[in-house]
N, C-alpha and C positions, 0 to 999 in steps of 0.2 A: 480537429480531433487529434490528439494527443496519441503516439505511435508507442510512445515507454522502451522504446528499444527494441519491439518487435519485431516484423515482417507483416507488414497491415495488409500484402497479396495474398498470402498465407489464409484459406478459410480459416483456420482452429485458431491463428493468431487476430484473424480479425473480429472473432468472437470474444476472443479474451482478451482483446483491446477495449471490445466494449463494456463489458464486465468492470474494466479498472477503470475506466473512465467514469462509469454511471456511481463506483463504489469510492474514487476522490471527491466527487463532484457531492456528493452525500456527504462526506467526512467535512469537507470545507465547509457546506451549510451548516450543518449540526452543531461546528467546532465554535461557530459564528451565534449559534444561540444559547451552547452551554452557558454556564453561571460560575460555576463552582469547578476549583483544580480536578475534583473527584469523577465530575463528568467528563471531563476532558479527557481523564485517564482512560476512565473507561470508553471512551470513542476512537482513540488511538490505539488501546489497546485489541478493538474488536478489528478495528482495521489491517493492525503488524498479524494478529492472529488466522485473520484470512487469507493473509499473505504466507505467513507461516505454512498454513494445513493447504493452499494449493500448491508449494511448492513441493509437497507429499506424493502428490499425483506423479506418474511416468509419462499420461502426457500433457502435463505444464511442463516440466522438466525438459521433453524435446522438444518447446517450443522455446526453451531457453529462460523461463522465467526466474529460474535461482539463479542468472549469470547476469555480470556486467553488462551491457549500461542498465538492464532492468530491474536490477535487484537496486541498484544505486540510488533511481528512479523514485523508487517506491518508497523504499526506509528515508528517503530525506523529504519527501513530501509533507509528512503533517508540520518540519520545521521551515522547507524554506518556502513551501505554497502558503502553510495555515498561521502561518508565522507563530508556533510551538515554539517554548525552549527546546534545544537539541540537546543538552544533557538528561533533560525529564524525557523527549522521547528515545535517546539511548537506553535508560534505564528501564523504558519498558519494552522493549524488542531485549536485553539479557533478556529479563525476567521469563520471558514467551523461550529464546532459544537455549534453555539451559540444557 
């Protein structure tokens, strides 16, 4: 199981460890049956955007989820796990954080 930079002793972190685990683990498959650029966008995009709106939360926040190495973790994922271009997924994490 994949820690993301968390504190996996941590109860709140080890629930939102499994949380990102169950929702890479999802993006990787899906990204593996998309067809079309369009799909793709949109499964990446649902992904930076969940990541987006918990980091909203005060307590994601203290469990460190907008900081280094988790934040790093995460936005690089769909390029170097789902083997995404990283300029197409840069371009949709702007679009999410403007």
């Amino acid at each position: 199981m994949e820690s993301w930079g968390l504190k996996p002793d941590d109860p709140g972190s080890r629930q939102l460890i499994e949380i990102i685990n169950s929702k890479t683990k999802k993006l990787k498959h899906d990204l593996l049956k998309a067809q079309s650029a369009d799909e793709k966008f949109q499964l990446v995009f649902k992904f930076y955007r969940f990541y987006f709106t918990q980091c909203l939360s005060k307590e994601m926040m203290k469990l460190g989820l907008h900081k280094s190495p988790t934040r790093d973790y995460l936005l690089d994922f769909p390029w170097k796990e789902c083997e995404q271009d990283r300029f197409f997924c840069l371009k949709i994490w702007e679009k999410i954080n403007k």
